[in-house]
C-alpha positions, 0 to 999 in steps of 0.5 A: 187728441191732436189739435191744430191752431193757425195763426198766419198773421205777420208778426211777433206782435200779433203772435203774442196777441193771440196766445190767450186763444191759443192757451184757452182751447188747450185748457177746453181740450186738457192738451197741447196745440200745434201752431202754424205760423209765418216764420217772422212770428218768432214763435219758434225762438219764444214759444218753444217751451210754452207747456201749452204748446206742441209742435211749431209747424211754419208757414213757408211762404214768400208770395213767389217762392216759398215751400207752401206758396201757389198750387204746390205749396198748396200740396206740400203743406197738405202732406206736411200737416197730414203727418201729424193725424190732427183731429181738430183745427182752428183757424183764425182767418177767413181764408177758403184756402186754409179750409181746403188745405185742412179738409185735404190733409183729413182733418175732420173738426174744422173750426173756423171764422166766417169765409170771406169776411176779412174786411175790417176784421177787428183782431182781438174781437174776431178771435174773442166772437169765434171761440164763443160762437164755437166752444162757448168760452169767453177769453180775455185779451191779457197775453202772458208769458211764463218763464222758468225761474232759474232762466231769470236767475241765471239772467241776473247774473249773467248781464250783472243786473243789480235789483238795487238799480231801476231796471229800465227795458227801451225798446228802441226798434220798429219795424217801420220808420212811422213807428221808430221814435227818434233817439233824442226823446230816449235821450230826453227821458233818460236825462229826466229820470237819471236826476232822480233814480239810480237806473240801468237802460237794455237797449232792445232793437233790430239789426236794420241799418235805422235801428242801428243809427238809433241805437249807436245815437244812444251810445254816443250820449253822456248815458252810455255807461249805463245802457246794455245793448241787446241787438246781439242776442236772440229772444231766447236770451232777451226774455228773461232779462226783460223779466228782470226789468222794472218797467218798459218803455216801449215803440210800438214794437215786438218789445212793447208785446213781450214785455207786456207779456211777461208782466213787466209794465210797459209805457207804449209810444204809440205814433202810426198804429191803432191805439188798439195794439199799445192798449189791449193788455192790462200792462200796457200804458199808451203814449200818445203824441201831443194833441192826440188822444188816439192813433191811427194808421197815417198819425205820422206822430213820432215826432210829437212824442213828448218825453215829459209825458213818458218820464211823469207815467214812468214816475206814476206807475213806479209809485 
């Protein structure tokens, strides 16, 4: 049986977030799936040997000009979909175009959420609610990530990552500046946990001209000697050196979504988000800024996060 999923969702956050969904109708169905997804998801760099998963078909589209944009965008991801000969699809959105395209690319078990109930769809119970209504199953909100043991062995030794050391992910990046925490507090924290632990920091972060003035603030410290830049290498290669670390520490980032993931405890440093997308895992440990107790859009809290609260979850999720 051939199955489509489609996710269109921005986003390696929000990729990760639905990868339970996916794995769940690939367990109902005992096959693979097929994912269509924006390219900004990524999931073509760290899906790609996820057994559950088929092929990884992307969504070109721009808004203006990309291959599945418009009328004949429209066409094109019709005849490149028909391909296939999928015999199910599920689509996690609202979207009557989605429906359209997948009738006229002859696919004959349409799953979808309601049409037109977008608004205030919430991302995690929508997808949870619809995969109940339609195939009765109840799935958790507990993404996982599994990686072959000898990529994560070859990783220590490549990058040199002493097990005897605290291996310590910070994921410095955004991909806003409200969610960008400002380096000094990483600085803070490394300062704190330096006196009492004999650590190593992979510095995980985007190449944009602000994440890089993060990044290079860090290198220039008196810690320089013990941080890794990853800015340089693709998710493939990130991954398992994530695996080896100990704990993460995280922006509201793709990192804070992968580590997590990949079952590595992840301190969240939530500052313009809803809570929600620092929370959703059970490895996921939110920070949020001082006098909050919950974020939402326009929090504007990167400034109010305190590194003595990062450095005391640090110590309790290492005891």
């Amino acid at each position: 049986m051939k199955i489509l999923a489609i996710q269109n969702r921005m986003g390696i956050g929000d990729m990760v977030i639905f990868l339970p969904f996916i794995e769940a109708i690939a367990k109902k169905y005992e096959t693979s799936v097929s994912i269509l997804v924006k390219e900004n998801s990524k999931a073509s760099q760290f899906l790609k040997n996820i057994k559950y998963i088929d092929n990884i078909i992307i969504l070109e589209r721009n808004n203006k000009d990309g291959r599945h944009d418009g009328f004949l965008g429209s066409i094109h991801l019709i005849n490149d979909l028909k391909k296939f000969n999928f015999e199910k699809v599920f689509i996690f959105n609202s979207s009557l175009r989605f429906n359209l395209i997948s009738r006229l690319a002859r696919i004959n078990k349409i799953y979808q959420y309601p049409l037109f109930k977008k608004k205030n769809q919430h991302i995690i119970y929508a997808a949870q609610d619809f995969l109940n209504s339609k195939l009765n199953l109840n799935v958790e909100s507990n993404p996982e990530i599994k990686l072959d043991d000898l990529l994560v062995k070859n990783s220590k030794n490549k990058y040199n990552i002493n097990i005897n050391q605290i291996n310590i992910l910070l994921g410095i990046g955004g991909s806003g500046p409200t969610k960008r925490i400002p380096a000094e507090k990483f600085i803070k924290f490394m300062e704190m946990i330096i006196k009492e632990y004999d650590c190593k920091f992979f510095l995980a972060t985007g190449t944009k001209s602000e994440e890089q003035l993060i990044l290079n603030q860090i290198l220039k410290s008196e810690y320089n000697k013990k941080c890794v830049p990853l800015d340089k290498l693709n998710l493939n290669d990130i991954l398992p050196i994530i695996k080896n670390c100990k704990i993460a520490i995280c922006n509201d980032s793709s990192f804070s979504h992968l580590s997590a993931a990949l079952g590595v405890p992840t301190i969240v440093l939530m500052s313009d988000t809803p809570l929600l997308y620092g929370s959703y895992s059970p490895r996921m440990y939110p920070i949020t800024p001082d006098g909050t107790e919950t974020v939402e859009h326009d929090t504007l809290g990167k400034d109010k996060i305190n590194p003595e609260k990062i450095y005391y979850k640090f110590k309790k999720i290492l005891n």
